[in-house]
Each structure stands twice: as structure tokens, then as C-alpha cells.
C-alpha positions in Angstrom: 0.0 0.0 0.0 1.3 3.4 -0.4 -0.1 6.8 1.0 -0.2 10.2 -0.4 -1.8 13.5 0.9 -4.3 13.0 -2.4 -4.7 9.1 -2.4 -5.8 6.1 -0.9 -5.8 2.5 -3.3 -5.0 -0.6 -3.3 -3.8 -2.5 -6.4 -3.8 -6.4 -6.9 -2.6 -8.8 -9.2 -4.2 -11.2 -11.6 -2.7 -13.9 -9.6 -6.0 -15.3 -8.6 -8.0 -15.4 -11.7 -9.3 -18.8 -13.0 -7.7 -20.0 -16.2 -10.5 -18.5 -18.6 -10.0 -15.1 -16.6 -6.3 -15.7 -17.8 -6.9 -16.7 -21.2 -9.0 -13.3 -21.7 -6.5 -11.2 -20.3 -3.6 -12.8 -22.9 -5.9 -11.9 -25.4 -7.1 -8.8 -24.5 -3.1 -8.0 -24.2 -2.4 -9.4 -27.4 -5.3 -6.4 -28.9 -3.9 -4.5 -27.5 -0.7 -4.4 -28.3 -1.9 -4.9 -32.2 -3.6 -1.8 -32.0 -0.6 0.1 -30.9 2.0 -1.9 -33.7 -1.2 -0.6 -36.0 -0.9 2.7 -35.3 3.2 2.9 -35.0 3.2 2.0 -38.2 0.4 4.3 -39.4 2.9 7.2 -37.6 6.1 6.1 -39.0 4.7 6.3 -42.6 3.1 9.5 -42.3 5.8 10.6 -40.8 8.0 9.5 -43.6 5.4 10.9 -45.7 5.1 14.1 -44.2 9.2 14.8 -44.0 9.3 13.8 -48.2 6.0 16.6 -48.8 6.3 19.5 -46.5 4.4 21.5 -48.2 1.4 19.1 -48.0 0.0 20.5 -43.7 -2.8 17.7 -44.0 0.2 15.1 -43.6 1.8 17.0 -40.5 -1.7 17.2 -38.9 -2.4 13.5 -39.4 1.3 12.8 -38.2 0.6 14.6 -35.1 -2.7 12.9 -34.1 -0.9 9.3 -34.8 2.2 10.3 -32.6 -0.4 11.6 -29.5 -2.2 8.3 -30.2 0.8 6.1 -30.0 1.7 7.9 -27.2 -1.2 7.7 -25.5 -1.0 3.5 -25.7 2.7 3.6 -24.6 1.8 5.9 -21.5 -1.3 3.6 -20.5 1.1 0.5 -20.9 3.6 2.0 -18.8 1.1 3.7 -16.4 -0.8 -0.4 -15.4 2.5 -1.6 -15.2 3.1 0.3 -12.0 2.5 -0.3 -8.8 3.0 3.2 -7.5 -0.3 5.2 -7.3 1.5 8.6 -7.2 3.9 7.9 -10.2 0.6 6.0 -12.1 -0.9 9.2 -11.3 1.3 11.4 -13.4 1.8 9.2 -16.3 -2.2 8.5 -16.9 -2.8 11.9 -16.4 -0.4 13.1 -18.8 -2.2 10.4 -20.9 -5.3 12.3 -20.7 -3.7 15.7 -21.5 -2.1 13.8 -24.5 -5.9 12.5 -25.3 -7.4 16.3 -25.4 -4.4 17.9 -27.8 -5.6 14.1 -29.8 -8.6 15.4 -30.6 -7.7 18.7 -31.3 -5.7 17.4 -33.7 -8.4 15.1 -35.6 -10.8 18.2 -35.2 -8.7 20.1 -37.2 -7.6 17.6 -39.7 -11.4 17.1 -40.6 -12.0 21.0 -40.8 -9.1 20.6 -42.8 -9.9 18.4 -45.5 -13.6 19.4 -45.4 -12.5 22.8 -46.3 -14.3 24.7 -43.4 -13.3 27.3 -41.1 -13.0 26.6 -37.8 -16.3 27.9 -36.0 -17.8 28.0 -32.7 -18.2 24.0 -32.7 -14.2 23.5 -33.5 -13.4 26.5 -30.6 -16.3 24.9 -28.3 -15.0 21.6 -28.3 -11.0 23.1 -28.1 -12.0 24.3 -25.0 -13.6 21.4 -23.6 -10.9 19.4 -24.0 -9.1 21.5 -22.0 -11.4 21.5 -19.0 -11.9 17.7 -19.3 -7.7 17.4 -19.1 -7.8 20.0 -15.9 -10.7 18.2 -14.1 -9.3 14.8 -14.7 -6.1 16.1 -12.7 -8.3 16.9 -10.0 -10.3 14.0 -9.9 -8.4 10.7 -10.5 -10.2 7.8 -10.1 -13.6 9.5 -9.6 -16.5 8.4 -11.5 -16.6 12.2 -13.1 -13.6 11.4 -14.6 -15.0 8.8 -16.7 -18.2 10.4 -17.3 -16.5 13.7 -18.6 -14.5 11.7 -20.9 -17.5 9.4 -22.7 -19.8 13.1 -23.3 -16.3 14.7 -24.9 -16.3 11.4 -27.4 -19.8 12.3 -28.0 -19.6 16.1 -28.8 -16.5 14.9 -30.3 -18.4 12.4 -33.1 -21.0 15.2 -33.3 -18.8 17.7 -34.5 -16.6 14.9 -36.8 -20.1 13.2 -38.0 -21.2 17.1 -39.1 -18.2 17.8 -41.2 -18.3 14.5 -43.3 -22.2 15.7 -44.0 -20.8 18.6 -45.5 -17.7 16.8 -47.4 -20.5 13.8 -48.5 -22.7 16.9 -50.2 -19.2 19.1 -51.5 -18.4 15.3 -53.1 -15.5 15.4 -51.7 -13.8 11.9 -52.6 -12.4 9.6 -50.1 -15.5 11.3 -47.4 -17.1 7.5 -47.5 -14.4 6.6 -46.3 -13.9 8.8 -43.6 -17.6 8.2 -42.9 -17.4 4.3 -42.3 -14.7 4.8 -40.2 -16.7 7.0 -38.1 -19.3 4.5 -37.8 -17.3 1.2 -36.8 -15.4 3.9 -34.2 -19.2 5.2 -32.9 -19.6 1.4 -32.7 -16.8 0.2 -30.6 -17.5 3.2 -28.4 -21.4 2.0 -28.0 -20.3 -1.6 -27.0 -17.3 -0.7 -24.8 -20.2 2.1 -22.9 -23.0 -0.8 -23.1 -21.0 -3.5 -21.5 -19.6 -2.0 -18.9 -22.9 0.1 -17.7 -25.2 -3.1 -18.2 -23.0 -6.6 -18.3 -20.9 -5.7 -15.5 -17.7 -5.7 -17.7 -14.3 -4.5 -16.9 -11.7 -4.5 -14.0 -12.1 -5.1 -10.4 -9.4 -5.4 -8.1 -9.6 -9.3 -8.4 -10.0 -9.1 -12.2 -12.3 -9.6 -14.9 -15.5 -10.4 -14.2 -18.0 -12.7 -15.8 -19.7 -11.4 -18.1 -23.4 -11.2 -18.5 -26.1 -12.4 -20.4 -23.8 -15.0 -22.4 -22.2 -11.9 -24.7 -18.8 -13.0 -25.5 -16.3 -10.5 -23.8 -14.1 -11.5 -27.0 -16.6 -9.9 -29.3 -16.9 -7.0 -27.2 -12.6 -6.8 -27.2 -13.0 -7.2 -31.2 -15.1 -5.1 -31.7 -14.1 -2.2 -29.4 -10.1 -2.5 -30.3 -11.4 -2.3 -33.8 -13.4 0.7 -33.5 -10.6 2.6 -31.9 -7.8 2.0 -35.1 -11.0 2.6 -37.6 -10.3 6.6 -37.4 -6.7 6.3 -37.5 -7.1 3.2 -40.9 -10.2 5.5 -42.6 -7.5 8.7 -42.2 -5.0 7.0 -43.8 -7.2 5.6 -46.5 -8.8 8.5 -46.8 -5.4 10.3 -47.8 -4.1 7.1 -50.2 -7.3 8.5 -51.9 -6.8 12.1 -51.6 -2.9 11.4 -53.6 -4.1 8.8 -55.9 -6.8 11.9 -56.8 -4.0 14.1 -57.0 -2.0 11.9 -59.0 -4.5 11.1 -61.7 -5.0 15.2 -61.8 -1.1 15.5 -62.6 -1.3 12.6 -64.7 -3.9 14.4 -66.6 -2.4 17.7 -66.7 0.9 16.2 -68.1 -1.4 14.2 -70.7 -2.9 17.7 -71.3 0.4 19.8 -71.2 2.1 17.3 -73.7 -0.8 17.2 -76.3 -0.4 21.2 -76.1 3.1 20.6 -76.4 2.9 18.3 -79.4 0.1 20.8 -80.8 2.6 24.1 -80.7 5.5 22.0 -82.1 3.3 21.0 -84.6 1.8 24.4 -85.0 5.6 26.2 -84.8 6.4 23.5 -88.2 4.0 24.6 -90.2 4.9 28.3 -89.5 8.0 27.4 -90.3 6.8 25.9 -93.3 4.9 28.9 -94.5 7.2 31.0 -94.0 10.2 29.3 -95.5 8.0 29.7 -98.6 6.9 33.0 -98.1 10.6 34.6 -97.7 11.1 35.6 -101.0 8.0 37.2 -101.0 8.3 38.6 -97.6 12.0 40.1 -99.1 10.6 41.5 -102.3 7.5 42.9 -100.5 10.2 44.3 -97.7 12.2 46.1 -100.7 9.4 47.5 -101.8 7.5 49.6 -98.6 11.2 50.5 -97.2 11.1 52.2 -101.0 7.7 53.4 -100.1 9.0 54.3 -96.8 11.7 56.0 -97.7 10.1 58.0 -100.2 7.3 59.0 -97.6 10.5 59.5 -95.1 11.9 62.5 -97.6 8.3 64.1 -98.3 7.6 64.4 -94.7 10.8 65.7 -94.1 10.3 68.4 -97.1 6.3 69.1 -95.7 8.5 69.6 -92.1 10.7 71.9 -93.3 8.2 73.8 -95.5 5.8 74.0 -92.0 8.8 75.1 -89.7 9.7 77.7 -92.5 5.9 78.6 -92.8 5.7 78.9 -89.4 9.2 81.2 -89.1 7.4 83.3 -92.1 4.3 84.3 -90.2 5.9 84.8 -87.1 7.9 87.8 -89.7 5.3 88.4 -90.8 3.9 89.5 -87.3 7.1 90.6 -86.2 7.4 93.1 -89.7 3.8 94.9 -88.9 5.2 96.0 -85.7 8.7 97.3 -86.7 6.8 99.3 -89.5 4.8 100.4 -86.5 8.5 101.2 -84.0 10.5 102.3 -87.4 8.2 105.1 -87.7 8.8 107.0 -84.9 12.8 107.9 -84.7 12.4 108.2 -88.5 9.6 111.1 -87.8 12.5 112.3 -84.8 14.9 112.2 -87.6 12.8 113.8 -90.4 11.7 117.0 -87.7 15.5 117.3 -86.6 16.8 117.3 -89.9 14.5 120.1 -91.2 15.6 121.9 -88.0 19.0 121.4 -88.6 18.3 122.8 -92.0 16.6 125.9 -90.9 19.5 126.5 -88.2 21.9 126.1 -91.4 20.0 128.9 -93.5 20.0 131.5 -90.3 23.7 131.0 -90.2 24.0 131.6 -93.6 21.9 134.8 -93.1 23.8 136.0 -90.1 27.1 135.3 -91.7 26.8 137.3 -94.7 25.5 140.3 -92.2 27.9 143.8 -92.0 28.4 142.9 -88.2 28.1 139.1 -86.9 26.4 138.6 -83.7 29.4 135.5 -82.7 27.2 135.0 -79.8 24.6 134.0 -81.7 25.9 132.2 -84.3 27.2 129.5 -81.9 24.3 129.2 -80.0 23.1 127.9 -83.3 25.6 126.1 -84.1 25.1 124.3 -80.1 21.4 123.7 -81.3 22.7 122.3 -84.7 25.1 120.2 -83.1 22.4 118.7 -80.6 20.1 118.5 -83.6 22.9 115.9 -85.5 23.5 114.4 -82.1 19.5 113.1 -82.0 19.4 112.4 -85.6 22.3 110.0 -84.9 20.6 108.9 -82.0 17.3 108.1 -83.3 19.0 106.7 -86.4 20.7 104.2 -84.6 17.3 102.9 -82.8 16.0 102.7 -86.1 19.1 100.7 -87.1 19.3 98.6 -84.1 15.0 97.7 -85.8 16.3 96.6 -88.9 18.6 94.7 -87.6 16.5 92.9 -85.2 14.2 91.9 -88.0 17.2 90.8 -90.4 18.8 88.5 -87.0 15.2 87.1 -87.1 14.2 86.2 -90.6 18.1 84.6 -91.1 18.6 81.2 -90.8 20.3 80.1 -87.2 23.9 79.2 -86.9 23.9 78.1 -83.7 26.4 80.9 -82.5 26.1 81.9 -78.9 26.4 85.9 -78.0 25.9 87.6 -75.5 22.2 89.3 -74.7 20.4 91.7 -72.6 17.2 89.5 -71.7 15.8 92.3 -70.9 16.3 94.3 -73.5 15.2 91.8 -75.6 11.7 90.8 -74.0 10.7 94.6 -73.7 11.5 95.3 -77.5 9.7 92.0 -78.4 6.8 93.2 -76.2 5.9 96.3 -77.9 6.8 94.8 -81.4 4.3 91.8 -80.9 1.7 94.6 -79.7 1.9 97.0 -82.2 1.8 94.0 -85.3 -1.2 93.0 -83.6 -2.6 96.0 -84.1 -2.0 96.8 -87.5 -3.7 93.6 -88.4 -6.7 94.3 -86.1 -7.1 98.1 -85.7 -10.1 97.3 -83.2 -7.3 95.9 -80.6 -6.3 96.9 -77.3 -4.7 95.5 -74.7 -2.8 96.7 -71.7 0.9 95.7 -71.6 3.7 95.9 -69.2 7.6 94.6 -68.4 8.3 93.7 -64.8 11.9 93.4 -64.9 15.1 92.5 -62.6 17.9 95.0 -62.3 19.9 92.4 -61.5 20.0 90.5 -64.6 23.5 90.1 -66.6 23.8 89.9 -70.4 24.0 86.4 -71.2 24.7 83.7 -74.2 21.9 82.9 -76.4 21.2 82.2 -79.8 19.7 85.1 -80.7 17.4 84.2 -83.4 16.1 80.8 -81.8 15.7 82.5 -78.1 14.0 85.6 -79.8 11.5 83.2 -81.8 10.6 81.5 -78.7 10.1 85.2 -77.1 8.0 86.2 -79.5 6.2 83.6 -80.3 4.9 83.4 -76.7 4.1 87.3 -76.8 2.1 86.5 -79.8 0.0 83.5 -78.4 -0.7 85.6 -75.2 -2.1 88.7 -76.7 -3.7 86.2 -79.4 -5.6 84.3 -76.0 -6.9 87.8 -74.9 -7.8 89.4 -78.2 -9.8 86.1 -78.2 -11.1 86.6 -74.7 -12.4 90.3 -75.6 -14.1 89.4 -78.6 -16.4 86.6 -76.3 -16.9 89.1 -73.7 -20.3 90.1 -73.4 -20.1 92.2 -70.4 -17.9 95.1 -71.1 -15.7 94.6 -68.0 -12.6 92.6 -69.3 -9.3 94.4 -69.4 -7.0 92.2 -71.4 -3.5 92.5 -70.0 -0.3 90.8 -70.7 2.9 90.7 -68.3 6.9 90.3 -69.4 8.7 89.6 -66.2 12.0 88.5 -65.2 13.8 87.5 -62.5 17.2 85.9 -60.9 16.7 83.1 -58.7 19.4 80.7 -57.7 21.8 81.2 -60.5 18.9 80.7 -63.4 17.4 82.7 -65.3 13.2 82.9 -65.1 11.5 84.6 -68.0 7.3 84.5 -67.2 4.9 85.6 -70.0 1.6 86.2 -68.3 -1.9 86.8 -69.9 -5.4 86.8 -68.9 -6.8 85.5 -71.9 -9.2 82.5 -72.1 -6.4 79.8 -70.3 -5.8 76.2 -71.7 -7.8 73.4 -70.7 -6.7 71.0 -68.7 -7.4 67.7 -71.2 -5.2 69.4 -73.6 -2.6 71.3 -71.4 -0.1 68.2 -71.6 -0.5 68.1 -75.2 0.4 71.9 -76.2 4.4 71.0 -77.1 3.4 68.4 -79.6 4.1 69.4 -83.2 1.3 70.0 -85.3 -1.1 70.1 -82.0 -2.9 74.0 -82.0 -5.8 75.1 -80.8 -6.2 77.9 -83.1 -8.7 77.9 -85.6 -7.5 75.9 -89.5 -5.9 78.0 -91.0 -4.2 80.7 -88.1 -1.7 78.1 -87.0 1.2 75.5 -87.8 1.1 74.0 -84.8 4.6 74.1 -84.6 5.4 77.4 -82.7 5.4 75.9 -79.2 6.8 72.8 -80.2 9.8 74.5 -82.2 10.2 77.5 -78.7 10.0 73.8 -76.4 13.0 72.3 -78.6 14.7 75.8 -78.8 15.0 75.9 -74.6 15.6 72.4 -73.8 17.8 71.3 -76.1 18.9 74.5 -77.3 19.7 76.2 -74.1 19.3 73.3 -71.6 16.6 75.0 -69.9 12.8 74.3 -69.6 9.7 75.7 -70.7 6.2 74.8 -69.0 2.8 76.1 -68.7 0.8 77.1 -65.6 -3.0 77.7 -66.8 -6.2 78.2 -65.3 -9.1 78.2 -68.1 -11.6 81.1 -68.0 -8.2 82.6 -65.6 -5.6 83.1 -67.9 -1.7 81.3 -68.8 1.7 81.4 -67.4 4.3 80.7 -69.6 7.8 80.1 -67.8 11.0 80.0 -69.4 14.2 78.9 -67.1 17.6 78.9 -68.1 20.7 78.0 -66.5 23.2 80.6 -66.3 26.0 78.1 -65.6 25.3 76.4 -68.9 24.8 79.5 -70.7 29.1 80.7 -70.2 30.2 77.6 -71.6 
């Protein structure tokens, strides 16, 4: 006997028992030690299985719930083999811990396979499991124990019996399998619960009773040991199924990826076929649209040039009507100086060719006539400078740098792009102003190419608020357009500013394409933004882009380097 604060028992041998008693313990033995070489073996091959096709979970679940159950049978083995009640205590109750994570494990395999999330039944009976292990510490050898464990196997079958419903009506295959096994395991469990409630079967301290109503305790053994290896044999059956399945859909898809194969190979032949016999035609046919090609290469390079040479004409054009408009005025300063001068001349004369000269007077005319020739030269050079501003323009570009006053420049191309506009529309007026920085330095430009894009921008501003004025209804617009410049960070910002009708926004990023205008046919190449783009950033390795509001007005802003402009 042996005494612990939690127990009191007394354990006897088999010593006693008559020789039937004996023979029925040999063979109950002999079960069970079957069922656990069964399931060993069952382990080891899954395990086997599972370490060759890690990818495959369903193999590492099933592995698990073998290994807890072949655990489970070496624990109870080891746990009657004791006489100790304290150590026996330990090991069957580590048993029954192992027996809860055991059905957690074959839960999950079966939500698994029967593709279902777990839900509240999977969680409900997790947690059971887990009260049933802590209980069954607590009471050992209590009738509780035994009771809590048979209505676990029932909510257990419950939940298993549910899912293979589902898998039977998914068609799952291999589910009839999984289903008979169910059955023969229900089955074991109804016999082992029967016989031992109502035919006084099972262990006493002097061994096995007789049992009852003349049912063989062998069939009960049978039928029981069977039932509890019929999960673990359906599982396994189940997934020889599940990889024959698999295998006959590889097999398939190989059959099916081969034919394709065959079919493309077959396919690629005759392409090669056809076109073997096509290459001189192919060859000939080549010859003769890279002729074509060519040919349409050298109009379209001809229709280029004549547009980017149209397009230079009319912005002369433009550019012309405003220096006849500028030329006029030091030629009037030179025509009213000159008759001046020649008045001044013929009162010398006069005064001269008097008894007594008046010196005094003489030279004051001859101070006036010198300051007379002094604005003639003066207004003749601005007249000059004109002429030669137009002639720069209308020649072809060399690509030579010099050096430019950029203000200078956008103020002159201000007023000339004004006044040409108004000797083609005499009903034009717009407001125009230069805001620019003092602290701008001459720098290198081509002048032709920079003044192009200078004017061509001037032009499409006052063109966007002429257009503005003449759908004004109200009488309130003011068309205005704005020159500014300014130094920031060692570049060079040139802004043309208008509050015309703006640019839309579907067609903003679209503006520096060639041939794209929105002008009516006829009033534009297309080509004057594209050609003032090219001209800044591959020109001048600067950038031109466009801020616009429409209904607000456009921004234009031109930014050049400074350091790239020295070189």
C-alpha cells in the first residue's frame, strides 16, 4: 500500500484469476498491443510521408494525431505496469492531457480536409478538451472522470459526424471513407459504454468479471479494439485517396500539357513551313515599302521643313507689322531734326553774310545744330538697331552663342508683338507691361532661336486675350499681358503672363506636340510651341512649361541656366 496526501488504493494482481479469466487477459493483451503496432506503423509512414511533402500541412496534422495516439497507448502501458499510485498518477494523467491535444488534432484535420473554417463547434470543443484534461487532474479515479470523458467522445463524433455531412454533399472523394470509419469507431464506443454500464464488464481489483447475459467479452474486445484503429485506418485511407486523386490530376495535366506541347511544335512546323516559302516574298515585298518608306520619309521631311519655315514666315510676318509700326517714330525724330537742322543752317547763312556778326549768336546755333545731328544719330541708330533685329530674325540660325540683354530683348519683343497685332486688327487693345530684374546680366543665347521663342509666346498671349475680348459680353474685361523677369538661384526665369481664355486642362499636356494648335484651321502650324520647347531644352538646356487656369488666364515660364549658358 502506499499513502499520499491525495490518495488512498490498493492495487492487486491477476494472480488469482481462473484460467478463462487468464486466457482473456492474454488476449485482450495481445489487442492490445496490435492496435498500438497498427498505429506505430500508421505514424512512422506518415511521418515518412510528411518529412518527403512538407508542403502538403494535412500530412503533418495526421502525423501529429498518430504520434499523441501512440503515445497515449505507450503511457497507458507504462502507467498499469506500475504499482505506485502517485507515479501512475502522473503518467495516466499526462495520458489524458495527451488525449485532449488528440482530438484537437483530428478536429482540425477534418475542418481541414472538409475545407471549413474553424467555428464556434471547433473552438467549443478546443475548450472542452481542455477542462476535461484540468478536471481529470483533479479527480483521479472518480467516476466524473469517466463520465466527462465518454460526453467529450460524443460532442467529439457530433462535431466529426457534421463535417463529413458537409464533405459527403461538396463530393468530396475519399468522405465515404472517412464516414465508415466513423461508424465502426461510434460502434466500438457503444459496446465498450454498453458492457460496462449493463454486463458488468471491466476490472475489479480481483480481475475480470464474468460477463453477463452470455455476450462474448471477445466480441466485445473485437469489436471495441477495432473501432478505436478505424479513425486512424479511414484517415490513412482516406489520404491514399486524396494522392491517388492528386496523381491522376497531374497525370492528366501532363497528358494535357504534352498534347499542347505536341500541338505548338506541330503548329511552330507549319509556321515554319509557310514562312520558308513565303521569304522571297516577304524580301521583295520588304524592298518595296522600305522604297515606299523612304520615299514618304523625304516628303515628310520636305512638308517639315516647309511648315517650320511657314511657321518662321508668319511669325515675320507678325514681327514686320510692328517694326513698320517702331520704325516710324525715330524716323519722324529724324525727319523733324533734320528740317531743323536745316533751318539752323540757312540762319547762319543769313547772319554770316551780315555787315556785323552777332558770334554769340551764331554759336548758340551752331550748339542747337550740333544737338540736332547728335538726336538724328541717336534716333538713327534705334532705327538701325530695328532693322537689324528683323534681319537676325528672318536669317537662318547658326547656332552661334552671344551675348544678350534679356531684358532688353523681352521689352523690344513686347511692344513689337503689340503693335503688329494691331496693324492687323485696328479694333485691338490690350494693356501691356515689363516687370523686370535689375539684377539680370547679359548672357549667351542664340539670338534668333531665343527671340522666336520670345515672340512667339508674346504673340500667343495677346492672341488668347484678343480672343477673350471678342467673347466678352459684359464690357468689364481688361486684357493684359505681363513680361517679367527675374534671378533666382543662378537661373534665369523669363514668365509671360496673360489673362486671356487659359488652356484646358485635357489638352494642357499636349500643347508641345508638333502640329497640335488650338487655333482655328488656318491661323496656326502647330509648330510654334513645339519649335520655342526644342529651342529651350535642347537649345539652351533649360525648360519651358505652362501654368493655366481656363476662364483665368496662362503662365508661360522659361528657365535657363546661367552656368550652362558661359560655356
Amino acid at each position: 500500500m502506499t499513502k499520499n496526501c491525495f490518495f488512498h488504493g490498493t492495487l492487486y494482481n491477476l494472480t488469482t484469476a481462473s484460467k478463462d479469466q487468464i486466457k482473456f487477459y492474454i488476449y485482450h493483451k495481445g489487442l492490445d498491443f496490435f492496435v498500438f503496432g497498427v498505429l506505430f506503423m500508421l505514424f512512422i509512414l506518415h511521418l515518412a510521408i510528411y518529412l518527403y511533402q512538407r508542403s502538403n500541412d494535412l500530412y503533418l496534422m495526421l502525423t501529429l494525431y498518430l504520434m499523441g495516439n501512440t503515445a497515449i497507448r505507450i503511457l497507458k502501458f507504462f502507467g498499469q505496469s506500475i504499482n505506485s499510485v502517485e507515479t501512475r498518477f502522473y503518467v495516466l494523467n499526462t495520458a489524458n492531457w495527451l488525449l485532449s491535444f488528440t482530438v484537437i488534432f483530428l478536429a482540425s484535420f477534418y475542418y481541414r480536409v472538409s475545407n471549413k473554417r474553424f467555428d464556434i463547434y471547433y473552438y467549443a470543443l478546443v475548450v472542452y478538451f481542455f477542462i476535461y484534461g484540468f478536471i481529470s487532474s483533479l479527480t483521479y479515479g472518480l467516476n466524473i472522470q469517466n463520465v466527462l470523458l465518454l460526453l467529450g467522445s460524443i460532442f467529439s463524433f457530433i462535431v466529426l459526424i457534421r463535417l463529413v455531412i458537409m464533405g459527403l454533399k461538396k463530393k468530396i472523394k475519399g468522405f465515404i471513407t472517412l464516414a465508415i470509419s466513423i461508424f465502426f469507431a461510434l460502434l466500438g464506443l457503444i459496446c465498450i459504454t454498453i458492457s460496462m454500464r449493463f454486463l458488468n464488464y471491466g476490472i475489479t481489483p480481483t480481475g475480470y468479471n464474468i460477463i453477463k447475459h452470455g455476450i462474448s467479452p471477445y466480441l466485445i474486445e473485437t469489436i471495441f479494439y477495432f473501432g478505436s484503429i478505424a479513425i486512424p485506418l479511414g484517415l490513412s485511407l482516406f489520404m491514399g485517396i486524396q494522392s491517388k486523386e492528386t496523381t491522376i490530376a497531374l497525370s492528366k495535366q501532363l497528358e494535357e500539357n504534352e498534347e499542347l506541347k505536341n500541338k505548338a511544335i506541330h503548329q511552330e512546323q507549319e509556321k515554319q513551313h509557310l514562312l520558308s516559302n513565303q521569304n522571297v516574298l516577304l524580301e521583295k515585298q520588304v524592298e518595296e515599302r522600305t522604297a515606299a518608306l523612304n520615299n514618304s520619309i523625304e516628303t515628310l521631311k520636305s512638308t517639315q521643313n516647309q511648315l517650320i519655315q511657314s511657321e518662321k514666315l508668319a511669325s515675320l510676318g507678325e514681327l514686320t507689322a510692328g517694326i513698320s509700326h517702331e520704325i516710324q517714330n525715330p524716323l519722324n525724330f529724324v525727319k523733324n531734326f533734320s528740317e531743323l537742322s536745316i533751318d539752323l543752317v540757312k540762319d547762319i547763312k543769313v547772319e554770316l553774310e551780315k555787315p556785323e556778326i552777332d558770334k554769340e549768336y551764331i554759336g548758340e546755333m551752331f550748339t542747337d545744330l550740333i544737338l540736332n545731328q547728335e538726336r538724328i544719330q541717336q534716333h538713327g541708330n534705334r532705327a538701325s538697331s530695328i532693322v537689324k533685329g528683323m534681319l537676325e530674325h528672318s536669317r537662318t540660325s547658326k547656332g552661334k552663342r552671344e551675348w544678350i540683354d534679356i531684358n532688353q530683348l523681352a521689352d523690344e519683343y513686347l511692344r513689337l508683338s503689340y503693335h503688329g497685332l494691331r496693324a492687323r486688327d485696328k479694333s485691338f487693345n490690350a494693356d501691356y507691361k515689363t516687370e523686370l530684374s535689375d539684377s539680370l546680366t547679359k548672357i549667351q543665347v542664340i539670338p534668333e532661336d531665343f527671340g522666336r521663342v520670345i515672340l512667339n509666346l508674346i504673340n500667343n498671349a495677346f492672341y488668347a486675350v484678343n480672343d477673350r475680348k471678342k467673347r466678352d459680353t459684359s464690357g468689364s474685361y481688361k486684357p493684359k499681358v505681363t513680361v517679367t523677369t527675374q534671378l533666382n538661384n543662378k537661373q534665369i526665369i523669363i514668365k509671360v503672363i496673360d489673362n486671356g481664355t487659359g488652356i484646358p486642362k485635357e489638352i494642357r499636356e499636349k500643347i508641345f506636340q508638333p502640329f497640335f494648335t488650338t487655333k482655328p484651321s488656318g491661323e496656326g502650324t502647330g509648330l510654334g510651341l513645339s519649335l520655342s520647347h526644342e529651342i529651350v531644352t535642347k537649345g539652351h538646356s533649360g525648360t519651358l512649361e505652362v501654368q493655366s487656369e481656363e476662364g483665368e488666364g496662362t503662365t508661360f515660364i522659361i528657365t535657363l541656366p546661367i552656368q550652362n549658358e558661359t560655356q
